[in-house]
Backbone as CSV, one residue per row, in Angstrom:
resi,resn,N_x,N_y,N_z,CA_x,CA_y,CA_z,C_x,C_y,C_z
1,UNK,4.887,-32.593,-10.127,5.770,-32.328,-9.002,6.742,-33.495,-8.828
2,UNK,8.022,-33.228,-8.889,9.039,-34.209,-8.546,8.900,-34.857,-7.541
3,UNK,8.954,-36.218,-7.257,9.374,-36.888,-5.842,10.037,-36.561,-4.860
4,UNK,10.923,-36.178,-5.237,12.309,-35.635,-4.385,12.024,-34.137,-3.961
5,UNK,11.065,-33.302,-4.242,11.013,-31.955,-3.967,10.974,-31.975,-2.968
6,UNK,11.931,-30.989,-1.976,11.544,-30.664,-0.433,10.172,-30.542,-0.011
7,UNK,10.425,-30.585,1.507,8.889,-30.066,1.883,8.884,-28.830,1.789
8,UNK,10.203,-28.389,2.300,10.233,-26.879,2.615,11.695,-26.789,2.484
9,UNK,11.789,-25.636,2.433,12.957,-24.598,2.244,13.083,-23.449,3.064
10,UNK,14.403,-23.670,3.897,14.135,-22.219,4.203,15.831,-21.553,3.838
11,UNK,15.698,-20.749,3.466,15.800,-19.246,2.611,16.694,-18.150,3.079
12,UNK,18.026,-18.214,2.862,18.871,-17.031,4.038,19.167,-16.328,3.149
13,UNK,18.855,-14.818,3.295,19.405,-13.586,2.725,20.668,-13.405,3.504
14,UNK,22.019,-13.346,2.918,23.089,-12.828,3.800,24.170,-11.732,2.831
15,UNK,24.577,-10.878,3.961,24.986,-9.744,3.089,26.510,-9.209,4.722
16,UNK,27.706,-9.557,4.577,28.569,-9.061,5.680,28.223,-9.427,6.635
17,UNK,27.800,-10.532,7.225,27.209,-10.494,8.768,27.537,-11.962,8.967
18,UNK,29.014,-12.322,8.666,29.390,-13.771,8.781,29.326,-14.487,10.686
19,UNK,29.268,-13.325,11.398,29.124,-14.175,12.576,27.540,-14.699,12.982
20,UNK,27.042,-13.409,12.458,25.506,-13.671,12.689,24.866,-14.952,11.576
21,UNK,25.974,-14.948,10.390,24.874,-16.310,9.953,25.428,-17.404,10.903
22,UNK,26.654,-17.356,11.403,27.023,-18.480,12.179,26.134,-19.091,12.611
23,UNK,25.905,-18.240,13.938,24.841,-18.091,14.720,23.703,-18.974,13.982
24,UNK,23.075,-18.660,13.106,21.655,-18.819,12.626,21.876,-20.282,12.513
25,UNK,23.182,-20.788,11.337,23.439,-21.815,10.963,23.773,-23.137,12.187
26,UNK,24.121,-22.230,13.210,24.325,-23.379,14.279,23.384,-24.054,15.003
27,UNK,22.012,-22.869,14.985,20.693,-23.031,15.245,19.845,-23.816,14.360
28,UNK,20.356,-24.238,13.507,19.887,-24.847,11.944,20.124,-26.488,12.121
29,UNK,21.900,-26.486,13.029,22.415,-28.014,12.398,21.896,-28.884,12.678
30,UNK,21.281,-29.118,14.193,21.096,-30.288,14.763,18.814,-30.309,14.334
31,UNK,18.842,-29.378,14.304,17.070,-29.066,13.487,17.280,-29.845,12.348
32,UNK,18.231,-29.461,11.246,18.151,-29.904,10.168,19.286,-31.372,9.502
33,UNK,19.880,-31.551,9.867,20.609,-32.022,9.623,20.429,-33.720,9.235
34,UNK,19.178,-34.000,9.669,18.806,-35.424,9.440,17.516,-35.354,8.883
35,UNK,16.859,-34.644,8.444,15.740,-34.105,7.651,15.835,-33.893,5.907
36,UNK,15.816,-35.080,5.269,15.701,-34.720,3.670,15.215,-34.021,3.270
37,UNK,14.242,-34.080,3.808,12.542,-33.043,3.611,12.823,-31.345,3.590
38,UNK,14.208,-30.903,4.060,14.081,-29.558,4.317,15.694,-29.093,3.331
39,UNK,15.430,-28.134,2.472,16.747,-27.567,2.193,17.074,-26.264,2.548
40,UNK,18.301,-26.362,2.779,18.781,-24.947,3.107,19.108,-24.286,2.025
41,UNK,18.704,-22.946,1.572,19.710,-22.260,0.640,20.155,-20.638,0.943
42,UNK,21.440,-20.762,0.784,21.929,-19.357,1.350,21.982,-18.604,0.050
43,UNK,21.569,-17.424,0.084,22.046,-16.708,-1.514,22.901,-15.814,-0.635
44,UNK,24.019,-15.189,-0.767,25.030,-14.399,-0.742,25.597,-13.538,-1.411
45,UNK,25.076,-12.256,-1.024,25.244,-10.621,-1.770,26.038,-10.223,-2.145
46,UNK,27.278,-11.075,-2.438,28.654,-10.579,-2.634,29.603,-10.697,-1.351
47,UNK,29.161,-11.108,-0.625,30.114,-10.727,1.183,31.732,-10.599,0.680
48,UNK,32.063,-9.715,1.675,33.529,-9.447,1.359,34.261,-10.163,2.611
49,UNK,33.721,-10.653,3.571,34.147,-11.264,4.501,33.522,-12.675,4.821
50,UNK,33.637,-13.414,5.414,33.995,-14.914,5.181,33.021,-15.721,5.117
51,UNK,32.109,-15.355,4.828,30.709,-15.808,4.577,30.857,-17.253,4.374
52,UNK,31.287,-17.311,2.595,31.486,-18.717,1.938,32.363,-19.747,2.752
53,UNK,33.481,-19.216,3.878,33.974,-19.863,4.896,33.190,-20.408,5.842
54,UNK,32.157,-19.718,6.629,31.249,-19.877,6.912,30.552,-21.463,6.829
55,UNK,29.700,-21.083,5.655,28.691,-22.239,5.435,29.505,-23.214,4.742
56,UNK,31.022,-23.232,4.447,31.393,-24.344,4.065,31.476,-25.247,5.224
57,UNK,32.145,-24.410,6.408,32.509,-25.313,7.703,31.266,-26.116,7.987
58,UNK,29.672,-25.623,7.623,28.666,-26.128,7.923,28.697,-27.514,7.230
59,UNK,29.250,-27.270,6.078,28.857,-28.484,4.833,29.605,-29.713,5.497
60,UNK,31.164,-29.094,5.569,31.400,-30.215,6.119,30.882,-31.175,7.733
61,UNK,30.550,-30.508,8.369,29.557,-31.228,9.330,28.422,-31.667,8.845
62,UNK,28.108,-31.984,7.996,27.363,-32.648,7.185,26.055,-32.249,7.258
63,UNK,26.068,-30.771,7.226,24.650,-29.781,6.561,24.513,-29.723,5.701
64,UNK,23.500,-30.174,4.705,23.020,-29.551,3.427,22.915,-28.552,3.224
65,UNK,24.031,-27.608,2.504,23.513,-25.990,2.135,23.363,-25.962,0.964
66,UNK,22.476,-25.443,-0.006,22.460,-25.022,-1.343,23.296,-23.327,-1.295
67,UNK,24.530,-23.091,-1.215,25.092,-22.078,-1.223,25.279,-21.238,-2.927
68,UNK,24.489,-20.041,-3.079,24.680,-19.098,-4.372,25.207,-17.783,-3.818
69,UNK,26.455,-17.731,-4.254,27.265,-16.289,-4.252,27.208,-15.174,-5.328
70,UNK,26.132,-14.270,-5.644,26.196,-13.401,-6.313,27.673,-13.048,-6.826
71,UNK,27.276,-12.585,-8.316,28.829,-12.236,-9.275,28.603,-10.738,-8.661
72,UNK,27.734,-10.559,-8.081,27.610,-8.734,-7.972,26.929,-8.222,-6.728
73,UNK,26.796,-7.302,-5.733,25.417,-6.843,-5.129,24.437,-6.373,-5.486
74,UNK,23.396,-7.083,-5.592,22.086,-6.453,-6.355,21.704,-5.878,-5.549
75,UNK,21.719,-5.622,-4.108,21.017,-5.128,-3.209,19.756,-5.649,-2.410
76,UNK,19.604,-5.711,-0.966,19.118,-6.541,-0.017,17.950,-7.185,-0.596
77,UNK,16.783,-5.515,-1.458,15.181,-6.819,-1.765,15.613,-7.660,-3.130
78,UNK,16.543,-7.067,-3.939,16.524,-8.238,-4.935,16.804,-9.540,-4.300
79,UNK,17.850,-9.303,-3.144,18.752,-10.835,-3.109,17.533,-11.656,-2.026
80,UNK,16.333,-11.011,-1.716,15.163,-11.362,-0.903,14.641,-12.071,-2.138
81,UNK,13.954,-11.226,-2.983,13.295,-11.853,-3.723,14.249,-13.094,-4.612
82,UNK,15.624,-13.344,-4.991,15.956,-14.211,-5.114,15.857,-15.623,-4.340
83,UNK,15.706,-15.179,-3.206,15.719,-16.182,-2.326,14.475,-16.984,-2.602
84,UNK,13.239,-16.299,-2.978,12.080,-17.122,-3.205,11.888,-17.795,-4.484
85,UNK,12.603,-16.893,-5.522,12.625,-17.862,-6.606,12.934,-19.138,-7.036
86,UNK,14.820,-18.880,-5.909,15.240,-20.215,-6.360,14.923,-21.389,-5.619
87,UNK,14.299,-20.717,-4.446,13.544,-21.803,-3.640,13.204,-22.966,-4.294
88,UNK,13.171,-24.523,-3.910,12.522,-25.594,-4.322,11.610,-26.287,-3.601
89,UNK,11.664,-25.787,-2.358,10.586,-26.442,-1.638,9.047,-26.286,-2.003
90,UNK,7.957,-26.650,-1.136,6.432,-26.757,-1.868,6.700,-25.556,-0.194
91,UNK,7.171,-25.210,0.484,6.925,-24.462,1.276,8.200,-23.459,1.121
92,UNK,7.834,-22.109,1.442,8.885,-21.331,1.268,9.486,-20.377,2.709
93,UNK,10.422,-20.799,3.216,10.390,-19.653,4.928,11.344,-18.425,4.652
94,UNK,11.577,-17.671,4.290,12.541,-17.040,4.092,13.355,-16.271,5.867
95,UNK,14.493,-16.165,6.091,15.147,-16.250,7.803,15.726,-15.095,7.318
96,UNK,16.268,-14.253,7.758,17.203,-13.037,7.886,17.960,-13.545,8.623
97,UNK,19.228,-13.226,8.063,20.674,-13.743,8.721,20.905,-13.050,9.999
98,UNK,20.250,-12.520,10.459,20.561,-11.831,11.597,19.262,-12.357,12.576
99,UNK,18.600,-13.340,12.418,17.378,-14.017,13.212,17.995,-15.282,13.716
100,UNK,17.530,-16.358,14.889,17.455,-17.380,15.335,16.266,-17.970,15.260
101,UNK,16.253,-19.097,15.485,14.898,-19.774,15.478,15.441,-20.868,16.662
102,UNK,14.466,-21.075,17.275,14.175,-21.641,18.823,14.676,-23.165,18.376
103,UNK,15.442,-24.000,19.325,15.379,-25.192,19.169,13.964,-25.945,19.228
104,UNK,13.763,-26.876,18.621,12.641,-27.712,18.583,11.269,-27.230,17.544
105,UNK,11.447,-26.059,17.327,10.880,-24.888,16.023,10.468,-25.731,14.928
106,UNK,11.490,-26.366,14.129,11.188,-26.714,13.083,10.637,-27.619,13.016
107,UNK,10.873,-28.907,13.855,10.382,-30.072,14.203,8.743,-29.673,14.254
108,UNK,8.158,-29.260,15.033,6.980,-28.496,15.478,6.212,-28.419,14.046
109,UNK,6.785,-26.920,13.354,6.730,-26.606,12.263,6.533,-28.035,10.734
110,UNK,7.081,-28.757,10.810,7.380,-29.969,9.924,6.065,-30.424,10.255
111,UNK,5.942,-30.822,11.758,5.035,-32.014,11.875,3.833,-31.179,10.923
112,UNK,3.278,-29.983,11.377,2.099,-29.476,10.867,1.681,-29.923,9.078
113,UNK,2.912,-29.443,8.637,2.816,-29.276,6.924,3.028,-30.724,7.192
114,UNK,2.906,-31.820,7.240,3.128,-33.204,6.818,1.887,-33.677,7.073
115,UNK,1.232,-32.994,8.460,-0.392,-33.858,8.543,-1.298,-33.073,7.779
116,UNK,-1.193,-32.003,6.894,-1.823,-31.161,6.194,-2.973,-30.497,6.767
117,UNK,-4.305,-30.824,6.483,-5.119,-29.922,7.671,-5.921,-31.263,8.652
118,UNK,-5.021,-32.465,9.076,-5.604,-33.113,10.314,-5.701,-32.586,11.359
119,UNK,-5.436,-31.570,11.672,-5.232,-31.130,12.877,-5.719,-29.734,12.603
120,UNK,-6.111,-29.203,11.616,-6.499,-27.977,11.336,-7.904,-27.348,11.745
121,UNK,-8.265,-27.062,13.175,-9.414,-26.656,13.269,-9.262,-26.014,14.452
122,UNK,-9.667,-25.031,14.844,-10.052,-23.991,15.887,-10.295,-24.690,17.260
123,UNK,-9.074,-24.759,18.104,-9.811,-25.286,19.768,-8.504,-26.660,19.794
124,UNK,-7.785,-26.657,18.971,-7.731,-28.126,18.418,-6.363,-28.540,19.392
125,UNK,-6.427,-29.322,20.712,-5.550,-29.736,21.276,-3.835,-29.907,20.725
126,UNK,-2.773,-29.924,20.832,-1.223,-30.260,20.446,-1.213,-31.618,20.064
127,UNK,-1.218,-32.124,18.949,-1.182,-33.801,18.815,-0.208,-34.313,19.266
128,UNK,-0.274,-35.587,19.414,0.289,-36.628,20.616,1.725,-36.408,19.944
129,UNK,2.953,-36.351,20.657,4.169,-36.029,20.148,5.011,-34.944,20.343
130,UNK,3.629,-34.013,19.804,4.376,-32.298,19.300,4.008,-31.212,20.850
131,UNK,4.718,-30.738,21.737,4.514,-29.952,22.838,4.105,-28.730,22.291
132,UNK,3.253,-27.655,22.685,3.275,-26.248,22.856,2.580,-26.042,24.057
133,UNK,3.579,-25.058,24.262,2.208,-24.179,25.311,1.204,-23.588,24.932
134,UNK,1.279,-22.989,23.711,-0.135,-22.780,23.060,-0.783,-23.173,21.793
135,UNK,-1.292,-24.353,21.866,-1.211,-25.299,20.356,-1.671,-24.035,19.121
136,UNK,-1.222,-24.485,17.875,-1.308,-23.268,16.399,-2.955,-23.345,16.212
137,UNK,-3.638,-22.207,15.839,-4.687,-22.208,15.115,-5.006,-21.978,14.174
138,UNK,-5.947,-22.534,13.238,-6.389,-22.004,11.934,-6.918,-20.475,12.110
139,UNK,-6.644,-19.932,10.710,-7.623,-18.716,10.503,-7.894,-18.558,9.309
140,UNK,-9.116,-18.317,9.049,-9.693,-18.619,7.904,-10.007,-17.066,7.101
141,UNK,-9.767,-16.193,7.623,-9.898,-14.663,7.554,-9.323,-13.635,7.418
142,UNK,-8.447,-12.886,6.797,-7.472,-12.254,6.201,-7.484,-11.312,7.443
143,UNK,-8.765,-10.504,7.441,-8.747,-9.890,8.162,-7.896,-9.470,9.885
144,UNK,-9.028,-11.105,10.525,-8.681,-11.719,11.763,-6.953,-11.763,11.320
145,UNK,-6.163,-12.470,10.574,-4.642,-13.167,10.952,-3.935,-11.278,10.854
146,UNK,-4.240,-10.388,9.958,-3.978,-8.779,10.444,-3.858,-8.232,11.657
147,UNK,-5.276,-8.561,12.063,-5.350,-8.275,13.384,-4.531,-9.043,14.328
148,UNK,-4.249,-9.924,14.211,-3.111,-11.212,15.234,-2.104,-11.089,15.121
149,UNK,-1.416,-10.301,13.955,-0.062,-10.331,13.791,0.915,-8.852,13.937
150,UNK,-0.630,-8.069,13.891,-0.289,-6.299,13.877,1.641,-6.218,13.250
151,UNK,2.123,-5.003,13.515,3.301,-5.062,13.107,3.753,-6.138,12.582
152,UNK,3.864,-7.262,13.362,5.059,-8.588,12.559,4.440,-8.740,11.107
153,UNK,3.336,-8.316,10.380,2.736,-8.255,9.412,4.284,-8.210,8.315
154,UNK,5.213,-7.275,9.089,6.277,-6.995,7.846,7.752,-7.582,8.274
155,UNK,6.933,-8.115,9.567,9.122,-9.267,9.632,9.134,-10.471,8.453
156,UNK,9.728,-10.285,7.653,10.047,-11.237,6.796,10.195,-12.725,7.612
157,UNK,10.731,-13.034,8.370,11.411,-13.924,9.412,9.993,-14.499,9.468
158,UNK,8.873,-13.881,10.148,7.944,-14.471,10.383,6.948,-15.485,9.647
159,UNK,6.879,-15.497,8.528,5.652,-16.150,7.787,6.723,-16.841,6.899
160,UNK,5.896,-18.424,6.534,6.028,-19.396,6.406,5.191,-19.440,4.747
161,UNK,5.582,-19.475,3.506,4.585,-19.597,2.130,4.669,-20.996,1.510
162,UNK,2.962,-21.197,1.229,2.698,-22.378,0.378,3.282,-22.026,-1.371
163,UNK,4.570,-22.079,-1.749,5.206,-21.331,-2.817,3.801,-21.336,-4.379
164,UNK,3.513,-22.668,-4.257,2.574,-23.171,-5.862,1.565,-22.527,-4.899
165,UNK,0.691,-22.013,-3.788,-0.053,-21.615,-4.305,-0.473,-20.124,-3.939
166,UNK,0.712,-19.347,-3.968,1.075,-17.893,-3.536,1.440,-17.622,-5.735
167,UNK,2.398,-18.357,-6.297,1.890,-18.377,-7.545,1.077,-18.517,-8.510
168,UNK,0.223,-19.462,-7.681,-1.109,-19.327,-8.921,-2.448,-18.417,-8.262
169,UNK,-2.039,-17.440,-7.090,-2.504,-16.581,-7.280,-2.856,-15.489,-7.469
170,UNK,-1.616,-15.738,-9.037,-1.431,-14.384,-9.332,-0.457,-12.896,-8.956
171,UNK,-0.087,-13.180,-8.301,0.679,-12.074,-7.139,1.351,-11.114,-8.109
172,UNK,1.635,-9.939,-6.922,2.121,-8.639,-7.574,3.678,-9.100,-8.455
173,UNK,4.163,-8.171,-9.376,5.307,-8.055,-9.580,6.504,-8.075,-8.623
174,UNK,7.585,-8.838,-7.879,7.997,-8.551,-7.187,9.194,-7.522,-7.320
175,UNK,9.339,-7.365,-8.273,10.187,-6.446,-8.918,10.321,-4.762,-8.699
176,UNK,8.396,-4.823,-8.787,7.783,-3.397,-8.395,8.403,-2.790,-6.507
177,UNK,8.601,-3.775,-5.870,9.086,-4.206,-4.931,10.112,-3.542,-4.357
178,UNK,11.500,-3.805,-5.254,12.313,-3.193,-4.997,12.872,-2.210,-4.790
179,UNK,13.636,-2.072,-3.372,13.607,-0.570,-2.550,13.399,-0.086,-1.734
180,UNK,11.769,-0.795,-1.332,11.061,-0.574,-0.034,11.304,-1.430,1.278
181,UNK,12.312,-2.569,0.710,12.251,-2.863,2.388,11.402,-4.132,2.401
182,UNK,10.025,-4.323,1.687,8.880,-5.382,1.896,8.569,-6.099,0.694
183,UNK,9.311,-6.730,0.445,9.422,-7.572,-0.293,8.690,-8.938,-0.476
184,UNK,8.401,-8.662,0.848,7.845,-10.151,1.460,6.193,-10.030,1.278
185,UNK,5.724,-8.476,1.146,4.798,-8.488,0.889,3.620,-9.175,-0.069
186,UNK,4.846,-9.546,-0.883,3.953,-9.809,-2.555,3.719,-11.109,-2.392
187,UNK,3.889,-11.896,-2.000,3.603,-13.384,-1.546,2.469,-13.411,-0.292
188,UNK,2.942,-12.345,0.442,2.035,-12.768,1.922,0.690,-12.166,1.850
189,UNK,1.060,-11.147,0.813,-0.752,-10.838,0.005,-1.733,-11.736,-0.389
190,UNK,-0.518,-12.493,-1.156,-1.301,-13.260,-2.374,-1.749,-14.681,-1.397
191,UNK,-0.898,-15.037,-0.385,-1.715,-16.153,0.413,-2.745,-15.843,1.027
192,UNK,-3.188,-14.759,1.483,-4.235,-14.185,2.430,-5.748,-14.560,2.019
193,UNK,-5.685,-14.889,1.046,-6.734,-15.955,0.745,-6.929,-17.393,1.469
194,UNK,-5.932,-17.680,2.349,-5.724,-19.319,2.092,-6.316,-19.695,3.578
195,UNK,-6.337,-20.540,4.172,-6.045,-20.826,4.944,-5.175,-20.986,5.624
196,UNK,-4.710,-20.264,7.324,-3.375,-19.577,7.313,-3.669,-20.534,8.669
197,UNK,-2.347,-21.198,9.098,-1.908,-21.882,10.557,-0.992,-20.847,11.045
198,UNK,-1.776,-20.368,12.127,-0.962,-19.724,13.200,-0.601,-20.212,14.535
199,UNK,0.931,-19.703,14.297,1.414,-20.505,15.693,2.006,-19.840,16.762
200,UNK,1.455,-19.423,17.952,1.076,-18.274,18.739,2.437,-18.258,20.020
201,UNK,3.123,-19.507,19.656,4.514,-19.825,20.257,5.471,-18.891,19.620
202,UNK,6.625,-18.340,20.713,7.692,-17.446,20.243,9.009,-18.543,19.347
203,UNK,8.949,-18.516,17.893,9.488,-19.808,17.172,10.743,-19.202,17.077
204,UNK,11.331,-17.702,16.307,11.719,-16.567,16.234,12.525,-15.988,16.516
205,UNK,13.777,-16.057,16.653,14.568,-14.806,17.812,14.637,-13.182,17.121
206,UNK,14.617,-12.415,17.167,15.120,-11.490,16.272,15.772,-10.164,16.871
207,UNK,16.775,-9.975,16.486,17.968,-9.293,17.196,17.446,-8.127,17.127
208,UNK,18.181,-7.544,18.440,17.765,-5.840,18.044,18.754,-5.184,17.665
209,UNK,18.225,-3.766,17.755,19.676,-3.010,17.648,20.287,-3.494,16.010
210,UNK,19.602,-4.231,15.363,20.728,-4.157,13.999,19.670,-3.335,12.954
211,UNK,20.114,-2.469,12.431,19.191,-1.927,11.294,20.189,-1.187,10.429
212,UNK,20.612,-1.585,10.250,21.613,-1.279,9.211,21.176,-1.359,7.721
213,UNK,20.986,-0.200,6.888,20.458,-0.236,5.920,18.917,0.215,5.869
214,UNK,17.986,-0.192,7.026,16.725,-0.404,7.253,16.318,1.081,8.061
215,UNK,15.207,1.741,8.064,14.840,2.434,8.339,13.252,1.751,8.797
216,UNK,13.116,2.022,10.029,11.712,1.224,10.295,10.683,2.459,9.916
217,UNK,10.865,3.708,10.330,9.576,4.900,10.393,9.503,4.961,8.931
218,UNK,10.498,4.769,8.015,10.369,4.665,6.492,9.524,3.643,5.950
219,UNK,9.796,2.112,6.092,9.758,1.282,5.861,8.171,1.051,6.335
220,UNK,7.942,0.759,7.612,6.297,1.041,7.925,5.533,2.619,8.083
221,UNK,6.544,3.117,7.466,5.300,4.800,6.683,5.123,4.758,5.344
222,UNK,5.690,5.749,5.103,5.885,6.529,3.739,6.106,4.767,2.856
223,UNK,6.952,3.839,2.824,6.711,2.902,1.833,5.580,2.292,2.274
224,UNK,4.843,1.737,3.292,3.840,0.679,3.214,2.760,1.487,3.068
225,UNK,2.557,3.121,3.048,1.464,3.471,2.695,1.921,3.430,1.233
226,UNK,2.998,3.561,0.396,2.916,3.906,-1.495,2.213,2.321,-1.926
227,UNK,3.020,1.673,-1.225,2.329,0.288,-1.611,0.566,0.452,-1.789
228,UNK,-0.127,0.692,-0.343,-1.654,0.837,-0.194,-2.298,1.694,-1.249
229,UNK,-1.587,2.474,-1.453,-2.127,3.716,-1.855,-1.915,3.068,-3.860
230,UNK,-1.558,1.949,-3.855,-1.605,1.623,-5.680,-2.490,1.525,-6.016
231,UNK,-3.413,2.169,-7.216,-4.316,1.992,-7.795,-4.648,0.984,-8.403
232,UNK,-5.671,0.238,-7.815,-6.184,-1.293,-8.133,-6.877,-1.368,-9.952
233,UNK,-6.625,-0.677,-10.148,-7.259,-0.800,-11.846,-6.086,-0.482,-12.567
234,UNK,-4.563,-0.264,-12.175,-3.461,-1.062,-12.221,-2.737,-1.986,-12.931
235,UNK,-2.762,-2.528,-14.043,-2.655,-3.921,-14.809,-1.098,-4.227,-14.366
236,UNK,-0.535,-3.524,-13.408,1.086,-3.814,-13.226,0.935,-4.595,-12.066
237,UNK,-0.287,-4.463,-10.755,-0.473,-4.590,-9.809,-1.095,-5.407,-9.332
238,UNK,-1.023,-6.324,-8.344,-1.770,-7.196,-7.255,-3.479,-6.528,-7.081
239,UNK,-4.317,-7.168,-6.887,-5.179,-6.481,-6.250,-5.393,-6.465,-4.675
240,UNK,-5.012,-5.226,-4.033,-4.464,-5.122,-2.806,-5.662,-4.716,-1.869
241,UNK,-6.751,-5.710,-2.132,-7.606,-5.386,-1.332,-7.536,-5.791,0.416
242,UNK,-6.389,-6.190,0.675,-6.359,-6.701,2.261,-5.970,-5.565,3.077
243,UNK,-5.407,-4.344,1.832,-4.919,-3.354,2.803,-5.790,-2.474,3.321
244,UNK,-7.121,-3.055,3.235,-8.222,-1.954,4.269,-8.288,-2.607,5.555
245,UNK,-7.522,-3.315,5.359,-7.844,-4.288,7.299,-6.385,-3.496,8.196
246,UNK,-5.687,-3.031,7.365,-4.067,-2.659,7.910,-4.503,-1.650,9.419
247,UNK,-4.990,-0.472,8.885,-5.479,0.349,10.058,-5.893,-0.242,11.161
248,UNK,-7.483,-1.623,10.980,-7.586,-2.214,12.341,-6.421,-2.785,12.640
249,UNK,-5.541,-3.460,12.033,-4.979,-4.478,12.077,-3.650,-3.423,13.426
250,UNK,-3.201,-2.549,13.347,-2.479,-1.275,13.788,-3.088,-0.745,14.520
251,UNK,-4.674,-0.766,15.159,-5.184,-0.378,15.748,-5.106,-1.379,16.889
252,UNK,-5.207,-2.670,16.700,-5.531,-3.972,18.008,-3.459,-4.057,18.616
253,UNK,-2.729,-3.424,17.939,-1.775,-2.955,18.620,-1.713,-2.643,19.582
């Protein structure tokens, strides 16, 4: 592992929605902007409107963006799953350009992944520094973090990946992926093994009213059951044994 590798990365899918990355990016500057430890990278779907204007104005206020402008539109889950590839961080967040994240969020967020699991145990007070109203907890149980997260199970926005070790375990094709909308799945499977920090604070903004492209009754039906429904003896496939917790997990809804 390089010296210089970020801690983390976080990850903007953007596709026409140059005011809304504004937005995101403005929520970004003063979070990030004095932080080595964190890179930004925007991948960009082709935008036909001023996107690359955009995050330049950022650069020059002296944001680090790793900015990639597609020669083409591959379409929303490829340019998702791009986003994780070219990632360099040892942590991976991927944001939807149409999300905010709370001032003081990342800071929060940072401190955790830097003390690794000092603070990692069930009951475990806010360490001296970091405020919440409701300090993060471990969960050690695939099951249990299902049940805690019901729906947000599929906001991309939401979950935070240890990248090296969502790869070495194995994970689905993300390729198989493409189409459905959940992209995010194939990583957040493959961590569900791990030990997962949950942080029970609203970090998050996420707009309504935009679904453009997105079909939610699609997206959490008919695709997240084709996903469940893959036959685990499969050699193309993940072994998707977490998806028997989905029902409780939709049930504590």
């Amino acid at each position: 592992m390089q010296n210089d590798r970020p801690l983390l990365t976080i990850a903007i899918s953007t596709y026409n929605r140059p005011s809304f990355l504004n937005e995101l990016l403005s929520c970004l500057l003063e979070q990030c902007i004095s932080d080595p430890g964190i890179e930004l990278f925007v991948s960009d779907n082709t935008s036909t409107h001023q996107t690359s204007a955009i995050v330049a104005g950022y650069v020059d206020r002296g944001l680090q963006i790793r900015y990639l402008r597609n020669k083409s539109n591959i379409g929303a889950d490829a340019n998702v799953m791009q986003c994780f590839d070219k990632a360099r961080g040892k942590y991976v967040w991927l944001i939807g350009d149409e999300d905010l994240i709370v001032p003081g969020a990342i800071g929060k967020i940072i401190f955790y992944m830097q003390a690794g699991n000092s603070y990692c145990f069930e009951g475990a007070a806010a360490p001296k520094g970091v405020e919440f109203s409701w300090p993060p907890r471990v969960i050690k149980d695939a099951h249990r973090f299902v049940c805690s997260i019901h729906v947000n199970f599929t906001f991309v926005s939401d979950n935070i990946i240890n990248e090296d070790r969502v790869m070495a375990s194995d994970p689905i094709r993300l390729s198989s992926l493409v189409g459905t909308n959940l992209m995010q799945l194939g990583w957040i499977y493959a961590a569900l093994n791990r030990y997962i920090l949950y942080f029970r604070e609203k970090l998050v903004g996420m707009r309504t009213n935009d679904t453009v492209g997105y079909t939610l009754s699609q997206v959490i039906g008919p695709n997240l059951k084709k996903i469940a429904d893959r036959p685990q003896t499969s050699e193309e496939y993940y072994q998707w044994d977490i998806m028997r917790f989905l029902p409780a997990a939709f049930n504590h809804w």
